[in-house]
Structures are given as C-alpha cells and as structure tokens.
N, CA and C atoms as a LAMMPS dump frame, in Angstrom:
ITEM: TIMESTEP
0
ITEM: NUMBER OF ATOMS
381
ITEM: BOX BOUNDS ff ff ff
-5.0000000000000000e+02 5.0000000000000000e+02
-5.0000000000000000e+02 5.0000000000000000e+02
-5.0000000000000000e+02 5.0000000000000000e+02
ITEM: ATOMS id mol type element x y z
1 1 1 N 0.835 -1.171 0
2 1 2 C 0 0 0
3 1 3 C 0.883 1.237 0
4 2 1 N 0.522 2.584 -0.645
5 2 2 C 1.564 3.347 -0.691
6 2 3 C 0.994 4.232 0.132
7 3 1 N 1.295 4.97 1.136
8 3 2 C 0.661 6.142 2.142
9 3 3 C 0.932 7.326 1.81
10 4 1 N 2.16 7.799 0.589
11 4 2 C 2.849 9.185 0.478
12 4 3 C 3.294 9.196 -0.647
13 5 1 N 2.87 10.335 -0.955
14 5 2 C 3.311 10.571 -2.738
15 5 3 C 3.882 11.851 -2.748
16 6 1 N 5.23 12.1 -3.244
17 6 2 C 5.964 13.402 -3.029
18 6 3 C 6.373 13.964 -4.357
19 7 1 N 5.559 15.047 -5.189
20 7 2 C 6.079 15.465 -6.675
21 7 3 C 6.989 16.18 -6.136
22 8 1 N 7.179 17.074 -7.061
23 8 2 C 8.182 18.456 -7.265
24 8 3 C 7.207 18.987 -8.031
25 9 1 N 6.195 19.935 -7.524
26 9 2 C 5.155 20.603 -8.213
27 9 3 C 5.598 22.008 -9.378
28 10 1 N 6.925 22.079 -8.88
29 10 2 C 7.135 23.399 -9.423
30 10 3 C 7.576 22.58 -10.877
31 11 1 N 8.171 21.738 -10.965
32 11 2 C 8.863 21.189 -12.113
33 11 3 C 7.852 19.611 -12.84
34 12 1 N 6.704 19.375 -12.352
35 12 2 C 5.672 18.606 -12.797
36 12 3 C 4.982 19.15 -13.63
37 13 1 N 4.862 18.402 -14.257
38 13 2 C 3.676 19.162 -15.071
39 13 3 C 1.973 18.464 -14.885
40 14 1 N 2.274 17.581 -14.55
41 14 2 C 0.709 16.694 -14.011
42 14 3 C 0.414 16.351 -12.592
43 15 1 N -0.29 17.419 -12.063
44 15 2 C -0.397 17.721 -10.274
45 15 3 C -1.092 16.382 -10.429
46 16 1 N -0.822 16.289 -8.836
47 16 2 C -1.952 14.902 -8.229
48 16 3 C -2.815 15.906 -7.529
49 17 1 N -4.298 14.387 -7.57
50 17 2 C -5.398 15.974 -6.925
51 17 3 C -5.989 14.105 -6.01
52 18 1 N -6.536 14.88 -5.323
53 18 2 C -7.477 14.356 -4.295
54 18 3 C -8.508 13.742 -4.344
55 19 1 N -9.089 12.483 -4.494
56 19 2 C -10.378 11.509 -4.802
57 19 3 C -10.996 11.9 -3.51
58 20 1 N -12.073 11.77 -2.993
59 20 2 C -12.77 11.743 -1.581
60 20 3 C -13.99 11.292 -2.297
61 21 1 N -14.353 9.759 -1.947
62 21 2 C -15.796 8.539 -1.936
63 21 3 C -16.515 9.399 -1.169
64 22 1 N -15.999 9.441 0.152
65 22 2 C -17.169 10.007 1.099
66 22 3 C -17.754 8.54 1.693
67 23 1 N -17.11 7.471 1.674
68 23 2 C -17.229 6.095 2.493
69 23 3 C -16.485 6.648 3.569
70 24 1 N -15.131 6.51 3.788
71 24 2 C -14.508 6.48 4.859
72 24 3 C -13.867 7.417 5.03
73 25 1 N -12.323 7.55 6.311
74 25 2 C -11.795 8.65 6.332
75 25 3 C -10.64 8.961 6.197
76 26 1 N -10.678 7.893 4.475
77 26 2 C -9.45 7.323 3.646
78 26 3 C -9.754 7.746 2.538
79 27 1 N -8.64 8.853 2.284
80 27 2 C -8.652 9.681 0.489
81 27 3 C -7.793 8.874 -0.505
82 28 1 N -8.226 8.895 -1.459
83 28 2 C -7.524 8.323 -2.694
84 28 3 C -6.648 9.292 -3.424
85 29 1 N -5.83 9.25 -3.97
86 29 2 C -4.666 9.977 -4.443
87 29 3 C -4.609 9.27 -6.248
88 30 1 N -4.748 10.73 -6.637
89 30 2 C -4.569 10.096 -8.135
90 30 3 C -3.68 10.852 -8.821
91 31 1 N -2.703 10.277 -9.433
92 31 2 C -1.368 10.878 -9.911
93 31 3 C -1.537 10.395 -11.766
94 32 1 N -1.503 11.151 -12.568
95 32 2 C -1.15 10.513 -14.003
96 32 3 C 0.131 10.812 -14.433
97 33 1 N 0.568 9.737 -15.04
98 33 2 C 2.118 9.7 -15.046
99 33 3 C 2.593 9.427 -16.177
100 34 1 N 2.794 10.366 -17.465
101 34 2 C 2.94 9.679 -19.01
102 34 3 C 4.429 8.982 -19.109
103 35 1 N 4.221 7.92 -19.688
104 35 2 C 5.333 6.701 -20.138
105 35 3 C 5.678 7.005 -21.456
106 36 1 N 6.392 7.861 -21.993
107 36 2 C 6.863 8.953 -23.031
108 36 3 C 7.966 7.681 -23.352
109 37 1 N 8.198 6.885 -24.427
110 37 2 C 9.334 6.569 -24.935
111 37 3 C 9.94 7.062 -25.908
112 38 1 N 11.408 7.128 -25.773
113 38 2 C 11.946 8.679 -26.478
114 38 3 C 12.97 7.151 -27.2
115 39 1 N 12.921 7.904 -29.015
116 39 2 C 13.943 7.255 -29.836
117 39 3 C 15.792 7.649 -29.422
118 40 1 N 15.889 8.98 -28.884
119 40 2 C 16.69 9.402 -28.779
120 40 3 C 16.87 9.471 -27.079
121 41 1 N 18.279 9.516 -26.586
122 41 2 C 19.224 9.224 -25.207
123 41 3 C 19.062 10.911 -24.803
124 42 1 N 18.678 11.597 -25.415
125 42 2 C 18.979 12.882 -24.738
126 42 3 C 17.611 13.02 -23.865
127 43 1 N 18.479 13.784 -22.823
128 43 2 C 17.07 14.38 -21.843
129 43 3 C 17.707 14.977 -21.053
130 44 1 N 16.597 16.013 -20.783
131 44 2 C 16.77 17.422 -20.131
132 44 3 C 17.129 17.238 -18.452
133 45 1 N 17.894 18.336 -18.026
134 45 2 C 18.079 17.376 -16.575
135 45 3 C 18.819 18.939 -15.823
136 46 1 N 18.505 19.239 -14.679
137 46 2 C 18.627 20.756 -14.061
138 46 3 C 20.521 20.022 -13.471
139 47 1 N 21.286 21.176 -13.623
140 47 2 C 22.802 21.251 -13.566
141 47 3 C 23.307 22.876 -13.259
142 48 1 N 23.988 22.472 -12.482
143 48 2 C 24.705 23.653 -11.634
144 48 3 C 25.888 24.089 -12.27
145 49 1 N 26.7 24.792 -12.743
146 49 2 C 28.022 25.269 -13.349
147 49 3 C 28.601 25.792 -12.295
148 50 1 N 29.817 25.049 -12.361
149 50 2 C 30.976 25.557 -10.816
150 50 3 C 31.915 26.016 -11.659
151 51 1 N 32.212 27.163 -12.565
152 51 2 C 33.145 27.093 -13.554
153 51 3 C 34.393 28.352 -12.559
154 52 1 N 34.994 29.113 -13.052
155 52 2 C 36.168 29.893 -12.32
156 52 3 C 35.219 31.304 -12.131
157 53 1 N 34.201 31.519 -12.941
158 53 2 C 33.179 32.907 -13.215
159 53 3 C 32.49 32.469 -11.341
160 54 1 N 31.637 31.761 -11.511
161 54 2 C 30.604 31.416 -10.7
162 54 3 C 31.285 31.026 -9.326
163 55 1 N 32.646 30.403 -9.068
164 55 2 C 33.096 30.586 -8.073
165 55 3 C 33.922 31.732 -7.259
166 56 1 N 34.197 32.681 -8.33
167 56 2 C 34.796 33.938 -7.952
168 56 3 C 33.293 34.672 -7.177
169 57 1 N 32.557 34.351 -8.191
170 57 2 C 31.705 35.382 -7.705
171 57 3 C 30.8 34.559 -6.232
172 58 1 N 30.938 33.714 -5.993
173 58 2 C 30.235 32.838 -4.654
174 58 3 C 31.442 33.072 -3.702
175 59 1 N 32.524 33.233 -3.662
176 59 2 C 33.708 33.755 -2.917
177 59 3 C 33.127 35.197 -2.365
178 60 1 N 32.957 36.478 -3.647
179 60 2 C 32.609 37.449 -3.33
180 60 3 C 31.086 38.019 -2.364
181 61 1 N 30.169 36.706 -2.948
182 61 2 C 29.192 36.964 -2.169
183 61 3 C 29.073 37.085 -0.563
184 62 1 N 30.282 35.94 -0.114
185 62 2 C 30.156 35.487 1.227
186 62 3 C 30.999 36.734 1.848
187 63 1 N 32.367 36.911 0.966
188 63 2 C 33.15 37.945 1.845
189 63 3 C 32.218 39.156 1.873
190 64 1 N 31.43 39.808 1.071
191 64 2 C 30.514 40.864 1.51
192 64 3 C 29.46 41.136 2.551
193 65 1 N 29.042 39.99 2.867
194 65 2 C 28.422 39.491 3.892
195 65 3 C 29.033 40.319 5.554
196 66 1 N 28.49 40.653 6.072
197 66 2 C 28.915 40.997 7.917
198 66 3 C 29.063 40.088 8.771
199 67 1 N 27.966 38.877 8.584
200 67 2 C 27.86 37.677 9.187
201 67 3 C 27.59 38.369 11.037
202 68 1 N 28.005 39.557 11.27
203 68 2 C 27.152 40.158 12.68
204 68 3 C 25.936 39.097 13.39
205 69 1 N 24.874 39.21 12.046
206 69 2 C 23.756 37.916 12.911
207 69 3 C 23.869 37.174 13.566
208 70 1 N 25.295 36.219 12.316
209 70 2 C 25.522 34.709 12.916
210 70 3 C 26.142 34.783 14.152
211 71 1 N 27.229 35.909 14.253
212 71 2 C 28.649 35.796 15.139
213 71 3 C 27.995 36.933 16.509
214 72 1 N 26.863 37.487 16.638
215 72 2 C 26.167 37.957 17.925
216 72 3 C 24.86 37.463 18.556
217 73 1 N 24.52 35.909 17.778
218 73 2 C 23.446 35.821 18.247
219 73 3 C 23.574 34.767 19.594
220 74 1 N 22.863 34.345 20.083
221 74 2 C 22.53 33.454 21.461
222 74 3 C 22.325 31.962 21.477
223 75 1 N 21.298 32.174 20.208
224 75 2 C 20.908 31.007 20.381
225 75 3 C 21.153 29.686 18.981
226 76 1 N 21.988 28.889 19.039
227 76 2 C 22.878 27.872 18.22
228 76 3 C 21.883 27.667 16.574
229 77 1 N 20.627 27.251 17.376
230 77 2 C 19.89 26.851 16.367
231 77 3 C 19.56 27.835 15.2
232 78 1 N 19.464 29.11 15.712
233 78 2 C 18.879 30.471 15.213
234 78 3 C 20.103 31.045 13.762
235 79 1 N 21.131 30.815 14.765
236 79 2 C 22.507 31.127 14.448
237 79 3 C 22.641 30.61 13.2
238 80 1 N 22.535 29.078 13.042
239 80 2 C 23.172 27.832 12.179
240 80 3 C 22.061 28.767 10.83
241 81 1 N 20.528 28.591 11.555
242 81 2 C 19.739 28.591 10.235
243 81 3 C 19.975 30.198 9.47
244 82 1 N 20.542 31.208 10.473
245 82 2 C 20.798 32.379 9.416
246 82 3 C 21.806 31.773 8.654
247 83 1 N 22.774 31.564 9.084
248 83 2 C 24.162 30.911 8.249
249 83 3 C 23.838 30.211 7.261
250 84 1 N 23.341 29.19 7.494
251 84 2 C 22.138 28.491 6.411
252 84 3 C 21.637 29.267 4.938
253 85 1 N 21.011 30.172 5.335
254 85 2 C 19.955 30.893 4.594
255 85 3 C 20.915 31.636 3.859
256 86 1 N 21.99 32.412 5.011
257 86 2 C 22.936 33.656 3.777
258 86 3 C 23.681 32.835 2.836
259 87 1 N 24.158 31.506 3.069
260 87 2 C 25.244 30.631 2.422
261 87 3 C 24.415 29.996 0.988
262 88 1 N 22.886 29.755 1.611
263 88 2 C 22.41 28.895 0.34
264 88 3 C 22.27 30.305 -1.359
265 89 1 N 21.253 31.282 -0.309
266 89 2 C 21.223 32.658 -0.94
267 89 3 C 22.242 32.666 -2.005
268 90 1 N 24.023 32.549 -1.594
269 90 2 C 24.793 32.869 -2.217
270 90 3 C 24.869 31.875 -2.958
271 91 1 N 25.111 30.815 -2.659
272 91 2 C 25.102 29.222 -3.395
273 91 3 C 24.297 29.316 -4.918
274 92 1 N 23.079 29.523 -4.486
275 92 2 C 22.178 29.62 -5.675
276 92 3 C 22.002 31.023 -6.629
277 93 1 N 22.662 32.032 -5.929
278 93 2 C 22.89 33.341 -7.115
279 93 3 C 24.133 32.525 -7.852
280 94 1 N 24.89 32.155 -7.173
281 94 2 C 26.376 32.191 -7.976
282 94 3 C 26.234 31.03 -8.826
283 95 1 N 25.364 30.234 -8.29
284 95 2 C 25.409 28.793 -9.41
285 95 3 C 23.872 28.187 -9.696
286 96 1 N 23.283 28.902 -10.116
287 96 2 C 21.997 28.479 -10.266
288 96 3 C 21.577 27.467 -11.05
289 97 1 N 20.59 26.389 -10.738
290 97 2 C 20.457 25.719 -11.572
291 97 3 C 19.537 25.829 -12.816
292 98 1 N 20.488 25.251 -14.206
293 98 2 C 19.888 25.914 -15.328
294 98 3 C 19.795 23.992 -16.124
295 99 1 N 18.326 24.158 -16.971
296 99 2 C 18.148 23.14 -17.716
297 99 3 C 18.967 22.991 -18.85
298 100 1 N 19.709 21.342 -18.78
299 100 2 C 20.624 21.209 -19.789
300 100 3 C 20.391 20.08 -20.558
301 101 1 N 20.88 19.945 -22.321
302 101 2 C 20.373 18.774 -22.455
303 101 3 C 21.623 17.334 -22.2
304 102 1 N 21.509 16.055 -21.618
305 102 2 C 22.742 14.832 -21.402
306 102 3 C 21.904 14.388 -22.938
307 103 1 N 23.509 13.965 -23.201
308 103 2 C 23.674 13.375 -24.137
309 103 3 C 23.278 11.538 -24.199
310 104 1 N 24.134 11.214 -23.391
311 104 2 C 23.868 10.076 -22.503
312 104 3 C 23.384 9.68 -21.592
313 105 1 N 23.261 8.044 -21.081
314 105 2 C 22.98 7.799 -19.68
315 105 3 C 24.285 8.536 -18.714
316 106 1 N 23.932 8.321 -17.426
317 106 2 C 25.388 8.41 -16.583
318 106 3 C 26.027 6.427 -16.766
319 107 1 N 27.311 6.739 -17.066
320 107 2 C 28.113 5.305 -16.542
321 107 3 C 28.684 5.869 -15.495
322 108 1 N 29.155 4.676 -14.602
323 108 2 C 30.307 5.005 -13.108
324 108 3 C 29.265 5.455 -12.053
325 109 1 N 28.203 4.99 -12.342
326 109 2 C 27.336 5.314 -10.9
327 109 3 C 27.32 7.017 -10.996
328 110 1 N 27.108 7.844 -12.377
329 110 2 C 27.065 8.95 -12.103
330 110 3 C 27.998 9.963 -12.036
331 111 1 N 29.256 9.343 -12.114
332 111 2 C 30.488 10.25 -11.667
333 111 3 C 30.572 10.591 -13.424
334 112 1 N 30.351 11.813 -13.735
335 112 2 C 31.344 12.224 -15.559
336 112 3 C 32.148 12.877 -15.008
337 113 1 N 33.06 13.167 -16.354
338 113 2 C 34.056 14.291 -16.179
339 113 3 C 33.963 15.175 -15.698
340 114 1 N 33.036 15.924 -16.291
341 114 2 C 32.842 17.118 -15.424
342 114 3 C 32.557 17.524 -14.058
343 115 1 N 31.8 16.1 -13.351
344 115 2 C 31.799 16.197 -11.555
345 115 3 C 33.603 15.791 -11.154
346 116 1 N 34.326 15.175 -12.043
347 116 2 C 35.562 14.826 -11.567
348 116 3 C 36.442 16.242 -11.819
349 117 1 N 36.153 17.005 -12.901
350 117 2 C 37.144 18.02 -13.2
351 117 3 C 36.855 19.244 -11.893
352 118 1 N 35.081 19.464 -11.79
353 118 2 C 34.82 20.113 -10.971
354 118 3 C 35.509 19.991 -9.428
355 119 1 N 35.591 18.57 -9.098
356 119 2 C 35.845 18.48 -7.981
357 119 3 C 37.439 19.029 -7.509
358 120 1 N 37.991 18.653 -8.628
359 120 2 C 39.404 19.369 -8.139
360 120 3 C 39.738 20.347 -8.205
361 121 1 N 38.549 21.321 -8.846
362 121 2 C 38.397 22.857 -8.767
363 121 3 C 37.806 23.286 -7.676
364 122 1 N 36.89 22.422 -6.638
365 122 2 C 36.307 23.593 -5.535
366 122 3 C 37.354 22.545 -4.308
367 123 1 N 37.961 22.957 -4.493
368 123 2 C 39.201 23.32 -3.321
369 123 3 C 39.661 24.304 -2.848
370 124 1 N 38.864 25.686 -2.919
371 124 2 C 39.027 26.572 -2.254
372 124 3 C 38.978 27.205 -0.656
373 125 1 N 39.34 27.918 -0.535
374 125 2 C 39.174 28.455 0.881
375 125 3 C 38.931 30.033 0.647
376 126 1 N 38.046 30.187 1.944
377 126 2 C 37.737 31.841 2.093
378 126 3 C 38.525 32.087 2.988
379 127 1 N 39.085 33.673 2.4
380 127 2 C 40.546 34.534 2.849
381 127 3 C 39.622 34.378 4.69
C-alpha cells in the first residue's frame, strides 16, 4: 500500500489531486504519469556550473556578507539557520540551476568528467 506521494510541483507538469468517496476517512490519491518513450538518449536534466566565473563570484558573495547575525546571536539553532539561509542565498545566485540537455545515460554510478574536473576545482578556501 503506498501512504505518500511526493512530486516536485514546481517542475511537474501533471499535479496529483485528491479523490474523496465520502465512504470512509481514507482519500484516494490520483497521480497521471505519461510513459513517453523517447527514440533518442537525450534528456533534459537541471545542472549547476561551478566554472572559475561562478566561483569567484560565490567567494565574493560570502566575503561581503557581515555575518554580525551569525557571530552575535545566542541562540545555536537560530545562528546555524541564518548561516544556512545567507550561504544557500549565495550558493544559488552564484550557481543556479539551469536546464541542460545529457547526451547520454550516466556510466560510473554517475560520476562524468565534469563532476571529476569540478571536484578538483572547488578546493578553495575563504581569505
């Protein structure tokens, strides 16, 4: 039996909506889900660019920052989630995710070049 159904509404295009019989005080969930078989390997897929542009400028975001909030507040939890919020803020100006088309499947469980080239590029540190 399945109890929970979790889209991504912003990026679905076919909402699930709500059955109610009006027997019991058990709703039915109806999801349509098209089985699209594509002749061609390409498909669209959201990707982040960590290139030397987008990390200069995610460097710059943070050093502009006061961080005052984080570094005068009291209470740990409060603290973490501003830190949180200013870090993602910057995260997602500097590298936003933009729809791209793969050529291929992933081989290697996912790892391409480009997560391997990337990786030995964000080895940075803030001054």
């Amino acid at each position: 039996m399945l109890y929970v159904v979790i889209i991504n509404g912003k990026h679905y295009k076919y909402p699930a909506t709500v059955i109610e019989f009006g027997l019991s005080d058990h709703l039915a969930q109806k999801l349509s889900v098209q089985n699209i078989s594509r002749t061609s390997n390409n498909k669209t897929v959201l990707k982040r660019s960590f290139g030397k542009n987008s990390i200069r400028e995610f460097k710059h975001l943070l050093n502009k920052e006061t961080w005052q909030e984080v570094l005068t507040g009291t209470e740990v939890n409060t603290e973490f989630e501003v830190f949180m919020n200013i870090f993602k803020h910057s995260f997602d100006t500097a590298f936003p995710l933009e729809y791209t088309y793969e050529n291929s499947p992933y081989k290697n469980g996912g790892v391409t070049q480009e997560i391997k080239t990337s990786s030995k590029k964000i080895t940075f540190t803030l001054p």
